[in-house]
mmCIF file of the N, C-alpha and C atoms, coordinates in Angstrom:
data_MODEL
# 
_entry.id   MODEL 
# 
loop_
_atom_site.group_PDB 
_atom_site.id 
_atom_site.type_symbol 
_atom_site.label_atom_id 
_atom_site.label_alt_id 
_atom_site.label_comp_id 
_atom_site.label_asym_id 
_atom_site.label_entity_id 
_atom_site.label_seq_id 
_atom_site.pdbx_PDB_ins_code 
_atom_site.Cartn_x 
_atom_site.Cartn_y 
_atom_site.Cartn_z 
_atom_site.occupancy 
_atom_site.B_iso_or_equiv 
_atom_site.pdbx_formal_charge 
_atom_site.auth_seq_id 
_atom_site.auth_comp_id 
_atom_site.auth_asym_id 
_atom_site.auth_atom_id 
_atom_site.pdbx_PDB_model_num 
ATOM 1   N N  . UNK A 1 1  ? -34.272 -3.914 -13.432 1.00 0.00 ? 1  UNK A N  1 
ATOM 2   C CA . UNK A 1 1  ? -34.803 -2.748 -12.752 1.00 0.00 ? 1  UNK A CA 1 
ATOM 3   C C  . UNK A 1 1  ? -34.120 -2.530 -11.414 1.00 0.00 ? 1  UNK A C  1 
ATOM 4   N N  . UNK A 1 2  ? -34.090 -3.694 -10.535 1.00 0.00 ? 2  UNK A N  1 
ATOM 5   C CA . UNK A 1 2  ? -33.082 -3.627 -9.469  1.00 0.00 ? 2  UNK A CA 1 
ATOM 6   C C  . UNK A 1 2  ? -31.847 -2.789 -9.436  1.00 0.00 ? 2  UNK A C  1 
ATOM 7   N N  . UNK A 1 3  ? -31.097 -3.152 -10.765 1.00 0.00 ? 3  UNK A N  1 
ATOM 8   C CA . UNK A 1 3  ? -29.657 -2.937 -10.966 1.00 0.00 ? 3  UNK A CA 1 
ATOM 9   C C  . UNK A 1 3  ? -29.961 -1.484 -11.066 1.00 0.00 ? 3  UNK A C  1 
ATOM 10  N N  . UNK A 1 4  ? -31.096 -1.018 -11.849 1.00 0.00 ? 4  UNK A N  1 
ATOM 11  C CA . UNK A 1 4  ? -30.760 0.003  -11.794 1.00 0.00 ? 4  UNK A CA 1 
ATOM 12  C C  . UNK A 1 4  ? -31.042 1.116  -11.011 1.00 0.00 ? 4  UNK A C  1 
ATOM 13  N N  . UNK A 1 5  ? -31.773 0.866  -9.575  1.00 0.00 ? 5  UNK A N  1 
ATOM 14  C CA . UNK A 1 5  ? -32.094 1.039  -8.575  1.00 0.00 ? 5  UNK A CA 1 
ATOM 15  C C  . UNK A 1 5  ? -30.554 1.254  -7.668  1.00 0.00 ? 5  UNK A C  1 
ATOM 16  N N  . UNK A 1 6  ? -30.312 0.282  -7.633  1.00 0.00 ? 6  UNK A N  1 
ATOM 17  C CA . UNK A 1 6  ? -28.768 -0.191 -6.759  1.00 0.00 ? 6  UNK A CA 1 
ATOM 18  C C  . UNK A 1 6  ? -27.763 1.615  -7.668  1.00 0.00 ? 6  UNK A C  1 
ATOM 19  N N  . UNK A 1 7  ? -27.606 1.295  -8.424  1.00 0.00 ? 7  UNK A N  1 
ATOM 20  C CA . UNK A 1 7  ? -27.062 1.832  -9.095  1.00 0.00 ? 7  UNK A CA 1 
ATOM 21  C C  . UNK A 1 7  ? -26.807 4.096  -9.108  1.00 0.00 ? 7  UNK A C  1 
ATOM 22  N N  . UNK A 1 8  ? -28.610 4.112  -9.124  1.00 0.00 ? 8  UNK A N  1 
ATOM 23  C CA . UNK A 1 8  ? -28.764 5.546  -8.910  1.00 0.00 ? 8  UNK A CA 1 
ATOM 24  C C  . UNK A 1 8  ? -28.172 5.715  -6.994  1.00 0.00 ? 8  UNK A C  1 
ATOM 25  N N  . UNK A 1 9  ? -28.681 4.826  -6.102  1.00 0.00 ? 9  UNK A N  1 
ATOM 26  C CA . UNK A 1 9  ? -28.493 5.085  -4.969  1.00 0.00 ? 9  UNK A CA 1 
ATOM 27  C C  . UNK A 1 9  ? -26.644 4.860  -4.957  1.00 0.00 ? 9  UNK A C  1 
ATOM 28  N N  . UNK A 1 10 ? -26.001 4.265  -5.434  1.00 0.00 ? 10 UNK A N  1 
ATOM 29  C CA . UNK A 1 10 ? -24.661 4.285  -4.853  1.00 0.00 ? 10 UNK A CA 1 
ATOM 30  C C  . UNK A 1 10 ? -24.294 5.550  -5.640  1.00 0.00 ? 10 UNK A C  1 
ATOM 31  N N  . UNK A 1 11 ? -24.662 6.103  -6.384  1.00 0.00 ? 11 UNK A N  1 
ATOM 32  C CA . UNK A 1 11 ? -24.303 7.560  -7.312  1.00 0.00 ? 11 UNK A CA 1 
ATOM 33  C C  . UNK A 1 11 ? -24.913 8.267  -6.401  1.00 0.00 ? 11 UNK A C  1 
ATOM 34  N N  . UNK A 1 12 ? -25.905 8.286  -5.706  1.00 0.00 ? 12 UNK A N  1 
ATOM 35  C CA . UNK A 1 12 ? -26.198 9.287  -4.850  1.00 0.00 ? 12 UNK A CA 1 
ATOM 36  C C  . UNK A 1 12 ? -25.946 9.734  -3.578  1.00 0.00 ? 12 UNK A C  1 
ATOM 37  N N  . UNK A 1 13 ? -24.922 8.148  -3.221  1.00 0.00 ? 13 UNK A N  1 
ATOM 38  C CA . UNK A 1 13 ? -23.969 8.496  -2.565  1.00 0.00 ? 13 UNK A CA 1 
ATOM 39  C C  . UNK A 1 13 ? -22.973 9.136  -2.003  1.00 0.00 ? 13 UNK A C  1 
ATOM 40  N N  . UNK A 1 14 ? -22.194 8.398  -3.450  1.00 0.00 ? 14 UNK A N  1 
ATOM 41  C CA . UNK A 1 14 ? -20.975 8.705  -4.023  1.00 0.00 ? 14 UNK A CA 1 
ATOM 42  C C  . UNK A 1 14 ? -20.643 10.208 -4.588  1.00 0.00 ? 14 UNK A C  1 
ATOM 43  N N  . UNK A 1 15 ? -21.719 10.655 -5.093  1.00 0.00 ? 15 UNK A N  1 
ATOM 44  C CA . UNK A 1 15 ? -21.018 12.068 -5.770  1.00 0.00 ? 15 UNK A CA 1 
ATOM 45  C C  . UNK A 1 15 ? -21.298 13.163 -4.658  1.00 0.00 ? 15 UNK A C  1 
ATOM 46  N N  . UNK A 1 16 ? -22.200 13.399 -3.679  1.00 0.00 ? 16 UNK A N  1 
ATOM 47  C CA . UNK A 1 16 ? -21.872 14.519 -2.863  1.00 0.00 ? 16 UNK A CA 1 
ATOM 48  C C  . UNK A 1 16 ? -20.250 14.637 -1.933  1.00 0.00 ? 16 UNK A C  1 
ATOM 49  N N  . UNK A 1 17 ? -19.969 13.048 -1.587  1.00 0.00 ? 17 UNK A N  1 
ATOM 50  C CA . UNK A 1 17 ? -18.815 13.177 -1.227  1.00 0.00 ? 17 UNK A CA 1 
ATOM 51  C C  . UNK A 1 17 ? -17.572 13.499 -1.902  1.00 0.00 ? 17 UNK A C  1 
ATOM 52  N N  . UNK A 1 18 ? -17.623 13.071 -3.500  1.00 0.00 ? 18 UNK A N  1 
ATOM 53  C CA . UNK A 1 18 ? -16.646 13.766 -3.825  1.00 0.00 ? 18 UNK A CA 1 
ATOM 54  C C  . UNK A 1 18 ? -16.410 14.818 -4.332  1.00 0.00 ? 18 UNK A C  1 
ATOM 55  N N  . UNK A 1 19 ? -17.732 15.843 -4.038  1.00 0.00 ? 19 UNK A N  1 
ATOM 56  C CA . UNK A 1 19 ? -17.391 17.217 -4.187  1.00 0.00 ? 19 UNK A CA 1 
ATOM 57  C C  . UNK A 1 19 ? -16.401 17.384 -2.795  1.00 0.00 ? 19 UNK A C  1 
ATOM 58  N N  . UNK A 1 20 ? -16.819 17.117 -1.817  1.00 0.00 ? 20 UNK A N  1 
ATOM 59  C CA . UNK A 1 20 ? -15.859 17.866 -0.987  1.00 0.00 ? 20 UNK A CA 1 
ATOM 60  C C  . UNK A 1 20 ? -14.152 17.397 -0.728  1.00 0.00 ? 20 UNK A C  1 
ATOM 61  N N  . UNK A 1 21 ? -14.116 17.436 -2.038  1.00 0.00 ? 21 UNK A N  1 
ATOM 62  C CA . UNK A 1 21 ? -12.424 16.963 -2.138  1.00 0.00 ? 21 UNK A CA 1 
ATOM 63  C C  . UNK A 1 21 ? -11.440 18.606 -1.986  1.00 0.00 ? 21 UNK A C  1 
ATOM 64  N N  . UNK A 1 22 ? -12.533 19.382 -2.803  1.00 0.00 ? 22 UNK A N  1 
ATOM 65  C CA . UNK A 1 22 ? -11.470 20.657 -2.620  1.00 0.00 ? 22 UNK A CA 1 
ATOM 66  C C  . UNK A 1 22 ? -11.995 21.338 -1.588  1.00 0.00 ? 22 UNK A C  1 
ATOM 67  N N  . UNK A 1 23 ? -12.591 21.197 -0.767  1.00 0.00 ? 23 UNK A N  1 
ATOM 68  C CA . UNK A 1 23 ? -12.820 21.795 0.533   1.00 0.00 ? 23 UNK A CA 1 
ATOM 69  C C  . UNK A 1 23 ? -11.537 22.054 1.435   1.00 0.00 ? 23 UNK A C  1 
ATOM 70  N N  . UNK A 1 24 ? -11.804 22.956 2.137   1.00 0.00 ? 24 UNK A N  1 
ATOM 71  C CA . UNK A 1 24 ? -10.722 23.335 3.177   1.00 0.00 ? 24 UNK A CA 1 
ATOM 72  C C  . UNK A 1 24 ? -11.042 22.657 4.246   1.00 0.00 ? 24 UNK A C  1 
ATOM 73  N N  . UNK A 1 25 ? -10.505 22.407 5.260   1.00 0.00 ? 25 UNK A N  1 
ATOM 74  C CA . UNK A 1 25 ? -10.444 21.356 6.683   1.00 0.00 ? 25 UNK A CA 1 
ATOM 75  C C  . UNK A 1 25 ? -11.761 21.935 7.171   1.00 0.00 ? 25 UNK A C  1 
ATOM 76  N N  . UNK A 1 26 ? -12.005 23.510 7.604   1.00 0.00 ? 26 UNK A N  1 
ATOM 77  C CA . UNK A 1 26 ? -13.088 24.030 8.407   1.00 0.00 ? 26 UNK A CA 1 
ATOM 78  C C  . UNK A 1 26 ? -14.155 23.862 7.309   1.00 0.00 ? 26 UNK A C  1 
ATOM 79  N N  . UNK A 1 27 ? -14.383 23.961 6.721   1.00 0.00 ? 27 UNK A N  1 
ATOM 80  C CA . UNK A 1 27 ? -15.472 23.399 5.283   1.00 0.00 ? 27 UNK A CA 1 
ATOM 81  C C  . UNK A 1 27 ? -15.491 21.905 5.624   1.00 0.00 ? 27 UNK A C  1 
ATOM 82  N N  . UNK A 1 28 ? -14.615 21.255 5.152   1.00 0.00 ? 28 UNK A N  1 
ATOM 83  C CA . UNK A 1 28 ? -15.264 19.706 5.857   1.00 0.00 ? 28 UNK A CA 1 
ATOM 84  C C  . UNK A 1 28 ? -15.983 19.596 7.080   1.00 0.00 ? 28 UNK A C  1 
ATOM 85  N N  . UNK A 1 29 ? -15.042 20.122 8.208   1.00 0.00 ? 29 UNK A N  1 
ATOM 86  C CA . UNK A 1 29 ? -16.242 19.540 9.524   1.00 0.00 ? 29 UNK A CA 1 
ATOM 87  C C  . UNK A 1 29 ? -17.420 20.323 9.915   1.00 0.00 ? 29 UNK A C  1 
ATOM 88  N N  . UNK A 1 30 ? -17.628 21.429 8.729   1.00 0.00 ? 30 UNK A N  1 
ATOM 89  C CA . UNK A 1 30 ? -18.290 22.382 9.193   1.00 0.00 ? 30 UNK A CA 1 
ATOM 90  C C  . UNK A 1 30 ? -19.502 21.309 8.558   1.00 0.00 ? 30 UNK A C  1 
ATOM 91  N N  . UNK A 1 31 ? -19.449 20.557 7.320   1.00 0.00 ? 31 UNK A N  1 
ATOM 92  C CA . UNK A 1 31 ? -20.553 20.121 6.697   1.00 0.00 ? 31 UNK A CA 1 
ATOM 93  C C  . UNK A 1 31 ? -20.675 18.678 7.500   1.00 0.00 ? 31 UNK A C  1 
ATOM 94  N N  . UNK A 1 32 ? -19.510 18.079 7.580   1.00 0.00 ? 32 UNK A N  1 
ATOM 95  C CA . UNK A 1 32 ? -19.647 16.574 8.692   1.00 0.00 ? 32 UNK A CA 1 
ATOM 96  C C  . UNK A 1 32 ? -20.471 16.856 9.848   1.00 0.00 ? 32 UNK A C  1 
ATOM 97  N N  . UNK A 1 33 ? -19.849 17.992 10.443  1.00 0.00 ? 33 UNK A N  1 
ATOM 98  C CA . UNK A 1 33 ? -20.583 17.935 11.580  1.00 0.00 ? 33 UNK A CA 1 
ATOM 99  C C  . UNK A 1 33 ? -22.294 18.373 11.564  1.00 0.00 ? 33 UNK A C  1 
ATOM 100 N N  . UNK A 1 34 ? -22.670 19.035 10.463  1.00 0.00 ? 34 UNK A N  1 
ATOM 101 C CA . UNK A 1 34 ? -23.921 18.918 10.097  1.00 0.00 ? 34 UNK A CA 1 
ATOM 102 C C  . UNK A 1 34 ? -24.557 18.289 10.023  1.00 0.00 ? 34 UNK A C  1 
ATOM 103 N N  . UNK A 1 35 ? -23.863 17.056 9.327   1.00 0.00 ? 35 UNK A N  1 
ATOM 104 C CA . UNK A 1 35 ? -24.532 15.683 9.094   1.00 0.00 ? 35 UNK A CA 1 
ATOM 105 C C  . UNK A 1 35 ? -24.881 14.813 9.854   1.00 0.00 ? 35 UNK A C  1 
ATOM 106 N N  . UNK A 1 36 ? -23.701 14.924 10.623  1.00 0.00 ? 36 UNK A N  1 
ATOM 107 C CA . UNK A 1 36 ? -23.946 14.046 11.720  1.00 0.00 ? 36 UNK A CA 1 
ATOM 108 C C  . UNK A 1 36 ? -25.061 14.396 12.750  1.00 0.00 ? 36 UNK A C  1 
ATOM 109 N N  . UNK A 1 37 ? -25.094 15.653 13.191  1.00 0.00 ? 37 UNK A N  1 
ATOM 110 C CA . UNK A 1 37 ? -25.898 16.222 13.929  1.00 0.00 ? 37 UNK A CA 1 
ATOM 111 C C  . UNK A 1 37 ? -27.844 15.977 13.291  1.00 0.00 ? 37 UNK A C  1 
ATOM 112 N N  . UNK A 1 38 ? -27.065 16.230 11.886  1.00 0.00 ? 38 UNK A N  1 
ATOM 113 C CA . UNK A 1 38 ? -29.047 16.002 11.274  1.00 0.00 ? 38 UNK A CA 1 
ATOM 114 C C  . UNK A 1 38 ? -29.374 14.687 11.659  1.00 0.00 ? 38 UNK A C  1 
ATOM 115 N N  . UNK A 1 39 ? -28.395 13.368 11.736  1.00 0.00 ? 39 UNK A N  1 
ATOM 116 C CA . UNK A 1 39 ? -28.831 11.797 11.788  1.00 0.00 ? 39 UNK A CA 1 
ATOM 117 C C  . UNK A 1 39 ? -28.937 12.092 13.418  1.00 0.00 ? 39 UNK A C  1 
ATOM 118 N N  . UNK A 1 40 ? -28.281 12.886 14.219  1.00 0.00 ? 40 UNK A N  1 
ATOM 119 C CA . UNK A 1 40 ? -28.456 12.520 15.798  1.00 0.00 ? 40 UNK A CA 1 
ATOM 120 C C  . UNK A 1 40 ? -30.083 13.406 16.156  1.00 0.00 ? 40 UNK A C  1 
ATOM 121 N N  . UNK A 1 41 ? -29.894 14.240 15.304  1.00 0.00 ? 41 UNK A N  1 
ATOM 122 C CA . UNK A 1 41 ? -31.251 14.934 15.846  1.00 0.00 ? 41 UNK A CA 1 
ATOM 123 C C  . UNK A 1 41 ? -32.265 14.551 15.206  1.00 0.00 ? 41 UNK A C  1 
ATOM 124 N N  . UNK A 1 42 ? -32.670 13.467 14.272  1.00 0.00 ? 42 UNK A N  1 
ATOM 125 C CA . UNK A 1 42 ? -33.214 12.853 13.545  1.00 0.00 ? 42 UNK A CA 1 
ATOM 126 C C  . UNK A 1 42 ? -33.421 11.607 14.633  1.00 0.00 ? 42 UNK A C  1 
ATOM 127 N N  . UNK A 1 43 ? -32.668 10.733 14.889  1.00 0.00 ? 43 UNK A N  1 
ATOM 128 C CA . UNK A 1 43 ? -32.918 9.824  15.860  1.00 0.00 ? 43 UNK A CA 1 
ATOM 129 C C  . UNK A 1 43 ? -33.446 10.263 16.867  1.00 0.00 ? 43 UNK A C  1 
ATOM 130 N N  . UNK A 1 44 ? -32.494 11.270 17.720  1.00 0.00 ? 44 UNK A N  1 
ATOM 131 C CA . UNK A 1 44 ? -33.810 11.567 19.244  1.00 0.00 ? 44 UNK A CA 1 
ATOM 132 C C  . UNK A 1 44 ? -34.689 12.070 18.542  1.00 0.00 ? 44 UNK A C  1 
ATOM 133 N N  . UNK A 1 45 ? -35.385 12.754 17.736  1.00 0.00 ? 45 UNK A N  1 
ATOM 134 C CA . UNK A 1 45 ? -36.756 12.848 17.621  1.00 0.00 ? 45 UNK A CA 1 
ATOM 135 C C  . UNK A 1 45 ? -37.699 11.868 17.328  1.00 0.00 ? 45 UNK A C  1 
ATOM 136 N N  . UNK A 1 46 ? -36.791 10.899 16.732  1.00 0.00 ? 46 UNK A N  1 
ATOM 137 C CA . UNK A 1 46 ? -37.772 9.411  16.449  1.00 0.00 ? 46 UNK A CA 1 
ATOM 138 C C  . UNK A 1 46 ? -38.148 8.828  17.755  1.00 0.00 ? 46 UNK A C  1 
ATOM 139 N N  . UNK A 1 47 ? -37.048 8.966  18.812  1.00 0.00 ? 47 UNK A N  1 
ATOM 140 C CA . UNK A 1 47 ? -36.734 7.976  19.990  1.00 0.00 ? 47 UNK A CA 1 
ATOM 141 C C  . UNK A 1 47 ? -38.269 8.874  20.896  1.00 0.00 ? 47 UNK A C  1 
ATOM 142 N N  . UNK A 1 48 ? -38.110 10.319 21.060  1.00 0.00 ? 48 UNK A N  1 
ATOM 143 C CA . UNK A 1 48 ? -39.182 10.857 21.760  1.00 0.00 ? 48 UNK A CA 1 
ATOM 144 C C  . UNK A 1 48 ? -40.190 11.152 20.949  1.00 0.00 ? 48 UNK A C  1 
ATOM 145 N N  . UNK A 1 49 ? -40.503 11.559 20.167  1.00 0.00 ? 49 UNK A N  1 
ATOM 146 C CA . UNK A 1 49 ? -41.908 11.540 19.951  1.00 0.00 ? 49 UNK A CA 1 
ATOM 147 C C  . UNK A 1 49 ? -42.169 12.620 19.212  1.00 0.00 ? 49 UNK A C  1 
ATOM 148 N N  . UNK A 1 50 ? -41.429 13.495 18.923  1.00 0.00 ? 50 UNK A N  1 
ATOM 149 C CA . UNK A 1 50 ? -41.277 14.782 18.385  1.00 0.00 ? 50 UNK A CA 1 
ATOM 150 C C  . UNK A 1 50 ? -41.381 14.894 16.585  1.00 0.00 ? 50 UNK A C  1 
ATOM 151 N N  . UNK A 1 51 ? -41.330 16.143 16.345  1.00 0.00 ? 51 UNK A N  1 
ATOM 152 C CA . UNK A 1 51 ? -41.317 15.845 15.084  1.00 0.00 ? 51 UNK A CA 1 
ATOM 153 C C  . UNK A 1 51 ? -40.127 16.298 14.462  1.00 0.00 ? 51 UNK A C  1 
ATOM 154 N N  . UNK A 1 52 ? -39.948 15.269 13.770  1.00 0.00 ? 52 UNK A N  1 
ATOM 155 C CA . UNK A 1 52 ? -38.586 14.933 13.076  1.00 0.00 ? 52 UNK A CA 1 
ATOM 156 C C  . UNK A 1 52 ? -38.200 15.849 12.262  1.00 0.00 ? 52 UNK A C  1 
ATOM 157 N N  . UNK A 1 53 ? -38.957 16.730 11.322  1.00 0.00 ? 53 UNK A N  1 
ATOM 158 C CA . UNK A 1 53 ? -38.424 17.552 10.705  1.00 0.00 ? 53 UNK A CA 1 
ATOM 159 C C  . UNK A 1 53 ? -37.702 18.599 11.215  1.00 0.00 ? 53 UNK A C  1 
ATOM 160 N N  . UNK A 1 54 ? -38.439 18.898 12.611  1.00 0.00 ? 54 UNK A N  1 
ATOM 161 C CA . UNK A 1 54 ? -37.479 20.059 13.630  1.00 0.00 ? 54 UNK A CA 1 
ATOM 162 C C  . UNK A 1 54 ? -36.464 18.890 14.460  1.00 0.00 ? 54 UNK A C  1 
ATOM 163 N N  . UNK A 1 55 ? -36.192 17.950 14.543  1.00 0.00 ? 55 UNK A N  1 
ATOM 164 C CA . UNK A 1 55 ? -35.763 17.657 15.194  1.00 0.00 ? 55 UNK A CA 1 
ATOM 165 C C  . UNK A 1 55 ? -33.940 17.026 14.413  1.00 0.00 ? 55 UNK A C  1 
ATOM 166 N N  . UNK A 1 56 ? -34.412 17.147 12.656  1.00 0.00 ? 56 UNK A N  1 
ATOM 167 C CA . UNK A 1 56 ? -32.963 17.111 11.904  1.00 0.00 ? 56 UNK A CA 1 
ATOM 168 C C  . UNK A 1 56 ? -32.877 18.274 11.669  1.00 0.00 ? 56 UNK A C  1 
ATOM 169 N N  . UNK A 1 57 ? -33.287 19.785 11.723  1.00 0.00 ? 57 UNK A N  1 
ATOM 170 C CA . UNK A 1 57 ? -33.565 21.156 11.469  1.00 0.00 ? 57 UNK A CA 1 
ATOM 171 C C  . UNK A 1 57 ? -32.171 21.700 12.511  1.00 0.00 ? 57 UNK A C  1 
ATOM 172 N N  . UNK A 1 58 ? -32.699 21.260 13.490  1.00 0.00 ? 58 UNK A N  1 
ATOM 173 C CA . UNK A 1 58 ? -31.856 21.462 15.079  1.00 0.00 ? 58 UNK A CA 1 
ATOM 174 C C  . UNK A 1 58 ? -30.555 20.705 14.881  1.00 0.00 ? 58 UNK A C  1 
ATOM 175 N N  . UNK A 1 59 ? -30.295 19.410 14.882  1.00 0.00 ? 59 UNK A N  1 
ATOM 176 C CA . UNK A 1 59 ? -29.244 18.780 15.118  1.00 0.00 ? 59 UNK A CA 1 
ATOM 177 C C  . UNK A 1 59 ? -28.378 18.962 13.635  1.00 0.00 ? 59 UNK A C  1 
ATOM 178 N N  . UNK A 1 60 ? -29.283 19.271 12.767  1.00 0.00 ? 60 UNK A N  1 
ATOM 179 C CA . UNK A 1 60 ? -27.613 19.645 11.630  1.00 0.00 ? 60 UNK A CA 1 
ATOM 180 C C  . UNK A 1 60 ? -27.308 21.314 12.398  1.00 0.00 ? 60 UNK A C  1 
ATOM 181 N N  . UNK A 1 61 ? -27.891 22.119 12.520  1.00 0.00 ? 61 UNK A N  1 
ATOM 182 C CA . UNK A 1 61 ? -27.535 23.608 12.878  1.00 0.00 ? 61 UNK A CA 1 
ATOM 183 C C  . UNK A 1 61 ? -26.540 23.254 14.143  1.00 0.00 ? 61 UNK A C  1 
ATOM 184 N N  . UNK A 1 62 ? -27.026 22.306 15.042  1.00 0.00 ? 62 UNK A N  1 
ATOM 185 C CA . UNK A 1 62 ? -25.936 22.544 16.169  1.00 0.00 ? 62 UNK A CA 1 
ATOM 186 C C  . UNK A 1 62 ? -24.547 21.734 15.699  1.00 0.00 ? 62 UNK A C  1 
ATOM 187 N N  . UNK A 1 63 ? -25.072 20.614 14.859  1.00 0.00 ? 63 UNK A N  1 
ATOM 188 C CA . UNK A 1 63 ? -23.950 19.728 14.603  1.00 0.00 ? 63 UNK A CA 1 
ATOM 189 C C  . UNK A 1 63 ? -22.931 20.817 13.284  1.00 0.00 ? 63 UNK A C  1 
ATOM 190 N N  . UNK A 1 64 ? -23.268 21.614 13.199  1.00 0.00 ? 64 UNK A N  1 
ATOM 191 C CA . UNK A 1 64 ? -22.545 22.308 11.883  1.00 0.00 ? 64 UNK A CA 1 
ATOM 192 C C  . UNK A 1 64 ? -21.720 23.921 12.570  1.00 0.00 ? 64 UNK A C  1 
ATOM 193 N N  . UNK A 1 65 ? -22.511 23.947 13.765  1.00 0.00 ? 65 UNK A N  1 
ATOM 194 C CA . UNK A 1 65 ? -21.866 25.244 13.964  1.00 0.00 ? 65 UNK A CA 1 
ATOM 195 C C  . UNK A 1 65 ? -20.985 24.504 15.577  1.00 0.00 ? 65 UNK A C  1 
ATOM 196 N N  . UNK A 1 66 ? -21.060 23.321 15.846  1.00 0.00 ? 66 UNK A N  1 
ATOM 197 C CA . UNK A 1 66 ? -19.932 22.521 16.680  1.00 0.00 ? 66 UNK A CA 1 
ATOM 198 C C  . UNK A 1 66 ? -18.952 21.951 15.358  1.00 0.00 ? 66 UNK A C  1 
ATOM 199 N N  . UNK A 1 67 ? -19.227 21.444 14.622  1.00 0.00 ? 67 UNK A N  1 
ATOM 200 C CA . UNK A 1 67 ? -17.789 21.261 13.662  1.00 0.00 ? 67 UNK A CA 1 
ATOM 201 C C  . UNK A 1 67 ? -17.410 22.484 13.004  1.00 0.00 ? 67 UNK A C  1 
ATOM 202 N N  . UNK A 1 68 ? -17.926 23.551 12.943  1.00 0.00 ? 68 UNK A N  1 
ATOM 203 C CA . UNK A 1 68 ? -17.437 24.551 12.190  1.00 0.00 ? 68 UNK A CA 1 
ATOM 204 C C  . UNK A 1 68 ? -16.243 24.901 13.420  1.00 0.00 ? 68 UNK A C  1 
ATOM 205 N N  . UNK A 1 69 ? -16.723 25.191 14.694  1.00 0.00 ? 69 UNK A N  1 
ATOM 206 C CA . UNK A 1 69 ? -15.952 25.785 15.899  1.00 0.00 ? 69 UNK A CA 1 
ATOM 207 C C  . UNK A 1 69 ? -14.743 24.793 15.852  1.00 0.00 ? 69 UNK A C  1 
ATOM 208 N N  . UNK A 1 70 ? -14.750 23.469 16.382  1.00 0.00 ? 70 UNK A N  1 
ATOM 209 C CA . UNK A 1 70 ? -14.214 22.455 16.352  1.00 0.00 ? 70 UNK A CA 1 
ATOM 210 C C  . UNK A 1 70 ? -13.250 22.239 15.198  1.00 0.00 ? 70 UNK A C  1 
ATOM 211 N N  . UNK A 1 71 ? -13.284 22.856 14.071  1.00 0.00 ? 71 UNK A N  1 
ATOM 212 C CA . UNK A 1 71 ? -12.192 22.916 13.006  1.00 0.00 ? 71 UNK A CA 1 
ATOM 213 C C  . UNK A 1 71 ? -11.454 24.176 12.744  1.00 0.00 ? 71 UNK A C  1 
ATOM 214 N N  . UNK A 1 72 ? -11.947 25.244 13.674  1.00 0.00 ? 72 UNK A N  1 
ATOM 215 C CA . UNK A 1 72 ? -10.868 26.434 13.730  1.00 0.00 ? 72 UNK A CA 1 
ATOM 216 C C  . UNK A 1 72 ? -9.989  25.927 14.357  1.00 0.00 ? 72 UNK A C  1 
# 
C-alpha cells in the first residue's frame, strides 16, 4: 500500500512538469514564478496569522505577473 502511495505522489509530481517542456521561456517563468510566489505567500501567511488561502491567492498572482514581466 505504501508503494503505492510513494508512487501516485512522485507521478504527481512528475507529470505537471513535464508538460511544460513545450512552453515558451515567458510561459515558463510566467508559471514558476507563480509557484513560487503561491509557496512564499503561503508561508508568510502561516508565519502571521492570516489566512492562507488569501495569502497563496496573492503570492502566486504577484509571483506570476513578476515572472511573466521578468521573462519579457
Amino acid at each position: 500500500m505504501k508503494k503505492i502511495k510513494y508512487l501516485i505522489l512522485a507521478a504527481s509530481i512528475i507529470l505537471p512538469v513535464a508538460g511544460c517542456t513545450n512552453m515558451s521561456k515567458t510561459q515558463q517563468g510566467t508559471v514558476s514564478g507563480g509557484a513560487i510566489g503561491a509557496g512564499a505567500g503561503l508561508g508568510i501567511a502561516a508565519i502571521s496569522g492570516g489566512n492562507l488561502w488569501v495569502g497563496t491567492a496573492v503570492g502566486a498572482g504577484a509571483g506570476a505577473l513578476t515572472g511573466y514581466m521578468i521573462s519579457k
